[in-house]
C-alpha positions as CSV (number, residue, x, y, z in Angstrom):
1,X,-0.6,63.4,-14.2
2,X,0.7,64.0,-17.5
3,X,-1.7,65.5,-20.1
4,X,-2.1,63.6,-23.9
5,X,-4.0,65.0,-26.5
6,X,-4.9,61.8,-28.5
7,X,-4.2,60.9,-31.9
8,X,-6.7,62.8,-34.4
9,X,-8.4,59.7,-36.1
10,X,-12.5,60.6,-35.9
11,X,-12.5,62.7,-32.5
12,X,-12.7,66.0,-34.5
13,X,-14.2,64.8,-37.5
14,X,-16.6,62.0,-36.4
15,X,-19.7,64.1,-38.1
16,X,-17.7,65.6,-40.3
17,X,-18.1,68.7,-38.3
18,X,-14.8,70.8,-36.6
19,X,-15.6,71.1,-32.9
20,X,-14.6,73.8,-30.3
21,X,-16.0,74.2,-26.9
22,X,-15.6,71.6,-24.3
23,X,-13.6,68.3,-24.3
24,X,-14.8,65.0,-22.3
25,X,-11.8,63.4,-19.8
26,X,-10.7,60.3,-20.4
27,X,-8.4,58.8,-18.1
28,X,-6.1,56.2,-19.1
29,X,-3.3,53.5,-17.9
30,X,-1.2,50.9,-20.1
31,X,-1.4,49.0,-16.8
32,X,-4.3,46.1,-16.8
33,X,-4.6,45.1,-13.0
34,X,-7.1,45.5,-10.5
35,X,-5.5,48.1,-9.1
36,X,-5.6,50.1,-11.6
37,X,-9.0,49.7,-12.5
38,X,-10.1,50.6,-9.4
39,X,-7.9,53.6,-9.7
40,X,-9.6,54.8,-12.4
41,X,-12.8,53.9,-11.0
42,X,-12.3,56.3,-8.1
43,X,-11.8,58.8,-10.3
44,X,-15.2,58.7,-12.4
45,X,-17.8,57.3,-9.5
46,X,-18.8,60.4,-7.9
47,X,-22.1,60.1,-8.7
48,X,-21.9,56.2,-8.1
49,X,-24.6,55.8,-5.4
50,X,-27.3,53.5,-3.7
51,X,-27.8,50.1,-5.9
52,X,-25.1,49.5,-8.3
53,X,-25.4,47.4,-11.5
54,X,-21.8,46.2,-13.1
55,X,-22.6,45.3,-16.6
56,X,-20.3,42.9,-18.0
57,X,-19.6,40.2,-20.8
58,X,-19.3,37.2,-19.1
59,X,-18.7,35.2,-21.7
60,X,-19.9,31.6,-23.4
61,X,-18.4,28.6,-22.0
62,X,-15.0,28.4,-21.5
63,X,-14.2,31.8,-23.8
64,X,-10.5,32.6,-23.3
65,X,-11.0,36.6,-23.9
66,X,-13.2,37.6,-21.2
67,X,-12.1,39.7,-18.3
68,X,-10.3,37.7,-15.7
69,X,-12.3,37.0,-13.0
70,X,-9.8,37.9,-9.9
71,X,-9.2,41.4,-11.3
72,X,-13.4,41.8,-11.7
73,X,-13.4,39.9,-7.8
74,X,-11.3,42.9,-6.6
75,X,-13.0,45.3,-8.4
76,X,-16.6,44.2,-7.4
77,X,-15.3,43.9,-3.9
78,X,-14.6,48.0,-3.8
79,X,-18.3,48.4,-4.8
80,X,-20.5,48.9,-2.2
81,X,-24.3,46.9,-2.6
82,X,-22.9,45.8,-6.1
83,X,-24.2,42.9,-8.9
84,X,-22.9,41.8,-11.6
85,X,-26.0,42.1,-14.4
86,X,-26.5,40.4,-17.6
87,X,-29.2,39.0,-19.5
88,X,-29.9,36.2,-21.8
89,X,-29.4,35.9,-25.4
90,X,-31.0,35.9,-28.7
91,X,-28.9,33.5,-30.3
92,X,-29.5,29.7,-29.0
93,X,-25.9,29.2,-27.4
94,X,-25.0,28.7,-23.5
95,X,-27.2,31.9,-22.3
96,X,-30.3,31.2,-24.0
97,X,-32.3,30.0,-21.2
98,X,-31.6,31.5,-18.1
99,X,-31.2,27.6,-16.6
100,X,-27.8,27.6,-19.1
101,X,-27.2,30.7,-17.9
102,X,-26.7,30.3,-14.7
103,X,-24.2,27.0,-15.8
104,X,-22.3,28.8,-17.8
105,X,-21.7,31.7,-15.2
106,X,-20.4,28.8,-13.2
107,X,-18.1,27.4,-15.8
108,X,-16.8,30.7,-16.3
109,X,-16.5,31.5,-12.5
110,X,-18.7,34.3,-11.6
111,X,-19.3,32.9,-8.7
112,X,-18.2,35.5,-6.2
113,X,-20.7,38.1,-5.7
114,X,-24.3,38.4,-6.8
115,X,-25.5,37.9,-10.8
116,X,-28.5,39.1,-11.9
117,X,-29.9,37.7,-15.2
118,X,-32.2,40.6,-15.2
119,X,-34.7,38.9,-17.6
120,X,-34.6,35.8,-16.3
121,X,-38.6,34.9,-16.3
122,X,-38.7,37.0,-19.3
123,X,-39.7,40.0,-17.6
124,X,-39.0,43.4,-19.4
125,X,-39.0,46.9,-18.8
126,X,-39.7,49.3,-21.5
127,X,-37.0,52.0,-21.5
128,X,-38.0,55.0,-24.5
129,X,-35.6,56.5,-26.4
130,X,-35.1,60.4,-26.5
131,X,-33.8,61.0,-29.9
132,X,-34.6,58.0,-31.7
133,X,-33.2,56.9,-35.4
134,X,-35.5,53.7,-35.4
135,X,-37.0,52.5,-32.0
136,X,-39.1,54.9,-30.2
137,X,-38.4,52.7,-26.6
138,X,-36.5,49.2,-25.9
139,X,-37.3,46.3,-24.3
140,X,-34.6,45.6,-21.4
141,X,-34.4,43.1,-18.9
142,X,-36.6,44.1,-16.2
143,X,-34.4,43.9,-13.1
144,X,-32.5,47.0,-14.4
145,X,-35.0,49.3,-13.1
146,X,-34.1,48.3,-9.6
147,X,-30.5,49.8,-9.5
148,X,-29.9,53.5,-9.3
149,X,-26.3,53.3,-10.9
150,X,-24.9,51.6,-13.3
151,X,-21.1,50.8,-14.0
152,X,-20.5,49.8,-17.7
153,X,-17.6,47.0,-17.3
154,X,-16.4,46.3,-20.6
155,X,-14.0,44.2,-22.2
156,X,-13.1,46.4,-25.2
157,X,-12.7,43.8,-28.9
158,X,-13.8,43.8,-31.9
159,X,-17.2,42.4,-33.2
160,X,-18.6,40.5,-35.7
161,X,-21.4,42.8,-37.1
162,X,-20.4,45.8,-35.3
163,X,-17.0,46.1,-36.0
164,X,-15.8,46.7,-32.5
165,X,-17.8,46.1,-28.9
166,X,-17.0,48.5,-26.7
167,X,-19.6,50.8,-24.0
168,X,-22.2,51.2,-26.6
169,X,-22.1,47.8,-27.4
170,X,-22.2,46.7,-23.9
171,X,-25.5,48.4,-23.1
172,X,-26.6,49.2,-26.3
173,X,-26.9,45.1,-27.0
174,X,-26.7,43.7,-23.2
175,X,-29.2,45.6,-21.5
176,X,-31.7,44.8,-23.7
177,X,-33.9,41.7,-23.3
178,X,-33.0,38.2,-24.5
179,X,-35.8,37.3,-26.1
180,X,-37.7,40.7,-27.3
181,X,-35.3,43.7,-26.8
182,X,-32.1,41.5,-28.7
183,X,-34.6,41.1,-31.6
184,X,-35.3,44.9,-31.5
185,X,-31.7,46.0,-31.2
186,X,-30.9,43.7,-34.1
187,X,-33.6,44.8,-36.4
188,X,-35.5,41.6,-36.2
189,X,-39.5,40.5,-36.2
190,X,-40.4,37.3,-34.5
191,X,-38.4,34.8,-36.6
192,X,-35.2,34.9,-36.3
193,X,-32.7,34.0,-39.5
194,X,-30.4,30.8,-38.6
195,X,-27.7,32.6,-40.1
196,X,-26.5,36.1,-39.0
197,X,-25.1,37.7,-41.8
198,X,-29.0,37.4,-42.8
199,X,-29.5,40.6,-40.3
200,X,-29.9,43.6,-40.8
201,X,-26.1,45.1,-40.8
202,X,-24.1,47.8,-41.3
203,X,-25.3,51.6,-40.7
204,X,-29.0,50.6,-39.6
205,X,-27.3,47.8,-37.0
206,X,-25.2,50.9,-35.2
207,X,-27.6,53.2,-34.9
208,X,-30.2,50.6,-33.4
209,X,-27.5,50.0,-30.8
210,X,-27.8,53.4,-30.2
211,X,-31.2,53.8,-29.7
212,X,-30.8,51.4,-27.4
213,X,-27.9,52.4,-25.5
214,X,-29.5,56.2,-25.4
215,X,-32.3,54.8,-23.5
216,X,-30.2,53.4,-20.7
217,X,-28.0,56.0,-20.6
218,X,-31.0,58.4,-20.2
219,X,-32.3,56.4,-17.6
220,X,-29.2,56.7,-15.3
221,X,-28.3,60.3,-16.0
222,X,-25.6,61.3,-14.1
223,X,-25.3,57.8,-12.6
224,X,-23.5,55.7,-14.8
225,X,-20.0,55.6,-15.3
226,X,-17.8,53.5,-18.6
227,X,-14.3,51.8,-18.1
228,X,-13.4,50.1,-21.4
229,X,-10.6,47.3,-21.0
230,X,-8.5,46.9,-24.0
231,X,-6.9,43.6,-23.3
232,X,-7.0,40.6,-25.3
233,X,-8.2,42.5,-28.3
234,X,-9.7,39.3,-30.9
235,X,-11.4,40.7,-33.8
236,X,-13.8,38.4,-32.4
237,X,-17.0,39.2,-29.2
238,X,-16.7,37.2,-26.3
239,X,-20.1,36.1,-27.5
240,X,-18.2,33.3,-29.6
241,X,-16.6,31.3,-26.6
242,X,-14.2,29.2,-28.0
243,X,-14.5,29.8,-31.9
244,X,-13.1,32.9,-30.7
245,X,-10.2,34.4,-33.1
246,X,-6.6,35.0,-31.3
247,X,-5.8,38.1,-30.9
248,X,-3.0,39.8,-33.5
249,X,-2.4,42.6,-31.5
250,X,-0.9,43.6,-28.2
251,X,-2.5,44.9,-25.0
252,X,-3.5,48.4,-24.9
253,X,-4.8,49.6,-21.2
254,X,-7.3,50.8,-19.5
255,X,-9.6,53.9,-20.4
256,X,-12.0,55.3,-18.1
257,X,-14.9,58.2,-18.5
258,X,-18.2,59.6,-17.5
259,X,-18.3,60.0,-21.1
260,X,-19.8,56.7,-23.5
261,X,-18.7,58.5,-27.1
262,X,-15.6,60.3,-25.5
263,X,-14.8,56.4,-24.0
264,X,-15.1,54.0,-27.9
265,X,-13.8,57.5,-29.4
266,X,-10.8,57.2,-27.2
267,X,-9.9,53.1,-27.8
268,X,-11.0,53.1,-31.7
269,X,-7.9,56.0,-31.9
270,X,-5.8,54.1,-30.1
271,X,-6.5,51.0,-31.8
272,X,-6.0,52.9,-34.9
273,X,-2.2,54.3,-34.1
274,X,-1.1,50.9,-33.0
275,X,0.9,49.2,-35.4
276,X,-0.4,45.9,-35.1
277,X,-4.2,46.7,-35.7
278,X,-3.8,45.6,-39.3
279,X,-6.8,42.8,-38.2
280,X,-9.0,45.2,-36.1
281,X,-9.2,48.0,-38.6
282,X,-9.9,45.5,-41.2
283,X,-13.3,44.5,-39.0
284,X,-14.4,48.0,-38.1
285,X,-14.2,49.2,-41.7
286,X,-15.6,46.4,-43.1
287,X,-19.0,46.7,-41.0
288,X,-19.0,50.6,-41.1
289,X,-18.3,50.4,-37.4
290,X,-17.1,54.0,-37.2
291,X,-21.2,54.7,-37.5
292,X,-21.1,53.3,-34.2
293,X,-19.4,57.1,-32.6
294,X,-21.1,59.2,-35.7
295,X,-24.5,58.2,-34.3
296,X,-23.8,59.0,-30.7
297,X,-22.3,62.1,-32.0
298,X,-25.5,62.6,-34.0
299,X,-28.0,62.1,-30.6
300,X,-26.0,64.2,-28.3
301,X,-25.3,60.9,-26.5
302,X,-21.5,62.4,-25.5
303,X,-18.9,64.0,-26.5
304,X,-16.6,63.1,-29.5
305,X,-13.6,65.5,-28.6
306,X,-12.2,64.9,-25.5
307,X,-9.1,65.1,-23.1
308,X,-6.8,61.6,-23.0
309,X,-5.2,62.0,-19.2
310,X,-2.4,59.1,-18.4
311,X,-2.5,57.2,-15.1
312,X,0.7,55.9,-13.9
């Protein structure tokens, strides 16, 4: 395996702060297949026991970005006592209720293995947060609390009012209950504005994703592992199905860590040395997404220098 220290863009200076001691692995391939993933899977999962969640973005109807289901198939299928997990939305699109839900999962073909909408009769679990900037504990979806790992599946884009979704995103916004724990993560009361860029955005948005992603990541420990998929990289979620932007760059890899911080650190300075990013770095800096790894940096939650090791 060759070693690759990579490209200096916040992984020393995400706090502003020169680092020494320790750096997090992140293992890496240019190659997007199943085989790979699971490749780098085995190479992170050894604390990957019992129950095992796979969080994923599965997508509105129809949303041409998502992961592709026979490479997820594969990968699932390595996974001993493995579900897919999601929960509802906050938005009224095709995961509101969980009775859309479960259409749109079949639209979109998630129909090989097991998916648990894990608040799917509004249940919720509160998970606290240990170092909190805003929310002292999140609502999640309630079936969470039944798995003893977690794998954090995530299709690695940009965002509309984060900048970028990558790990932190994933959890941060899709553990957390449709109806209650969305509305906490976003910075919302009971009413929620028709139009989005009426939320609360910017600095406060990141570090409520945060809170909320410290929470689950507490809850797991040692038992919860992050494999970000840079493929297909729209400035847009795969929460915008088919209003979804094209992407206007080229396919990056695969990176994989115990590490959440060490994991976005790692694709943001990738995206950021590729020289057809003009789009993507256009989206991060105009919603301060870079607060995003500061605030993780901030909580302890990971480490922002790390170790980039290639994977043929």
């Amino acid at each position: 395996m060759a070693n690759k220290q990579a490209p200096v863009i916040g992984s020393k200076n995400v706090t502003g702060e020169n680092y020494t001691g320790t750096a997090a692995k992140v293992y890496f391939t240019k190659k997007i297949d199943a085989e790979h993933l699971i490749k780098l899977y085995k190479m992170i999962n050894e604390n990957i026991y019992g129950k095992v969640a796979i969080k994923l973005h599965t997508g509105e109807k129809h949303e041409p970005n998502i992961l592709p289901r026979d490479m997820v198939k594969k990968f699932q299928a390595q996974v001993p006592n493995s579900a897919i997990v999601e929960c509802n939305t906050l938005y009224h699109g095709d995961r509101f209720t969980t009775e859309d839900h479960r259409d749109t999962l079949k639209v979109n073909g998630w129909t090989f293995c097991p998916v648990d909408i894990m608040d799917e009769n509004e249940e919720t679990v509160d998970f606290p947060v240990r170092k909190p900037f805003h929310l002292k504990y999140v609502s999640m979806g309630a079936h969470l609390a039944n798995y003893d790992s977690l794998i954090v599946l995530t299709h690695f884009k940009g965002h509309a009012m984060g900048g970028f979704g990558g790990s932190m995103k994933n959890i941060g916004i899709g553990n957390a209950s449709g109806h209650k724990g969305k509305a906490q993560v976003h910075g919302l009361g009971v009413e929620v504005p028709e139009n989005y860029l009426d939320w609360p955005m910017k600095e406060v948005f990141m570090e409520l994703m945060c809170d909320s992603a410290q929470a689950t990541c507490d809850h797991f420990g040692k038992h919860i592992v992050f494999l970000n998929v840079m493929r297909r990289i729209s400035v847009s979620c795969d929460c915008e199905g088919v209003a979804a932007a094209e992407p206007t760059m080229a396919d990056i890899g695969i990176c994989a860590s115990t590490d959440i911080l060490a994991v976005d650190q790692a694709c943001v300075d990738m995206i950021y040395n590729a020289p057809d990013s003009h789009d993507m770095k256009e989206r991060i800096e105009s919603r301060v997404g870079m607060r995003q790894l500061s605030a993780m940096a901030e909580v302890g939650l990971g480490n922002p220098q790390y170790e980039l090791i290639e994977i043929d």
